[in-house]
N, C-alpha and C positions, 0 to 999 in steps of 0.2 A: 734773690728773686724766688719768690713760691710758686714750684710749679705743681703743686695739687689741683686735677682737675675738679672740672665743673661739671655736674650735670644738667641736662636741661630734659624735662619733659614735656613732649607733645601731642596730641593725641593721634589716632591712624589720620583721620580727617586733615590735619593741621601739619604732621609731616607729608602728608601724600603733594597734598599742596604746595608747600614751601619746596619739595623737592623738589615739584614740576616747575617749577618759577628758576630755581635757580639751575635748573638742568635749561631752561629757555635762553636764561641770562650768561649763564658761559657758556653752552656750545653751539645754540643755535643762533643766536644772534650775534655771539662774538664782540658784545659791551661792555665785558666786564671792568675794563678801563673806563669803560665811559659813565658807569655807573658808580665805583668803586674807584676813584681816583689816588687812593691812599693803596699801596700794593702792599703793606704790612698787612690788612685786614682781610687780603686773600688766603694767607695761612687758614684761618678760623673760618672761613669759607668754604673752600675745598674739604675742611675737617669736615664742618657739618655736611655739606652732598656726598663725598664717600662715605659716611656714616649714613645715611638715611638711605641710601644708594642697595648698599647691604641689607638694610633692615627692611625695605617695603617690597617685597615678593610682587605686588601688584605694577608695579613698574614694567614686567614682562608676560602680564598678561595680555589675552587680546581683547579681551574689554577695557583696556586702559582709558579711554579717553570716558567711558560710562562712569568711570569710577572715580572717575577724575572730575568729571564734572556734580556727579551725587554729593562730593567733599565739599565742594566750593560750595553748590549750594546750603548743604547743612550750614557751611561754616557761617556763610551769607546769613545766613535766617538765625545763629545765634546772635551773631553780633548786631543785626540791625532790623529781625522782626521779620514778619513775611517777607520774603523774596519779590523784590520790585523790579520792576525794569530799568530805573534809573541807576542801581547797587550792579546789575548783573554786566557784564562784558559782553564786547563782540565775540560772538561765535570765532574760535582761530584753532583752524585745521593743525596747524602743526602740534597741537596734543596727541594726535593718533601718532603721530611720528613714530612718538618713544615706543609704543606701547607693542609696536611691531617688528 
């Protein structure tokens, strides 16, 4: 078996996000099961949120949830062009959670 890692790169926008996601998806909501049914692909999971966990400083600011939403939208308007209402989420308070 080769166990030579992988790297992956993200940009700040792109991990700040995916961290918040999967920081919603395992602690706050408690679906990781539900989401993730296969528990082997939890290893490579927990890698990645303790690793991005360490690396985004913005996580324990108190603008967290500002900045968290400036990401989304960048990320939004790369992928699919001006920022529309149909692409954007409901507003959900528990972003400030973290950031406090």
């Amino acid at each position: 078996m080769d166990d030579e890692a992988i790297s992956i790169k993200l940009t700040r926008d792109q991990a700040l996000v995916l961290s918040d996601w999967l920081y919603q998806v395992m602690f706050q909501s408690d679906d990781l099961a539900g989401i993730v049914r296969e528990r082997a692909v939890w290893s490579p999971i927990y890698a990645i949120s303790g690793t991005l966990d360490t690396a985004l400083t913005e996580i324990f600011r108190p603008d967290y949830a500002s900045r968290l939403e400036a990401s989304k939208e960048r990320l939004q308007t790369q992928m699919y062009g001006e920022a529309n209402e149909s692409t954007v989420p409901i507003e959900d308070d528990s972003a400030t959670e973290r950031g406090n």
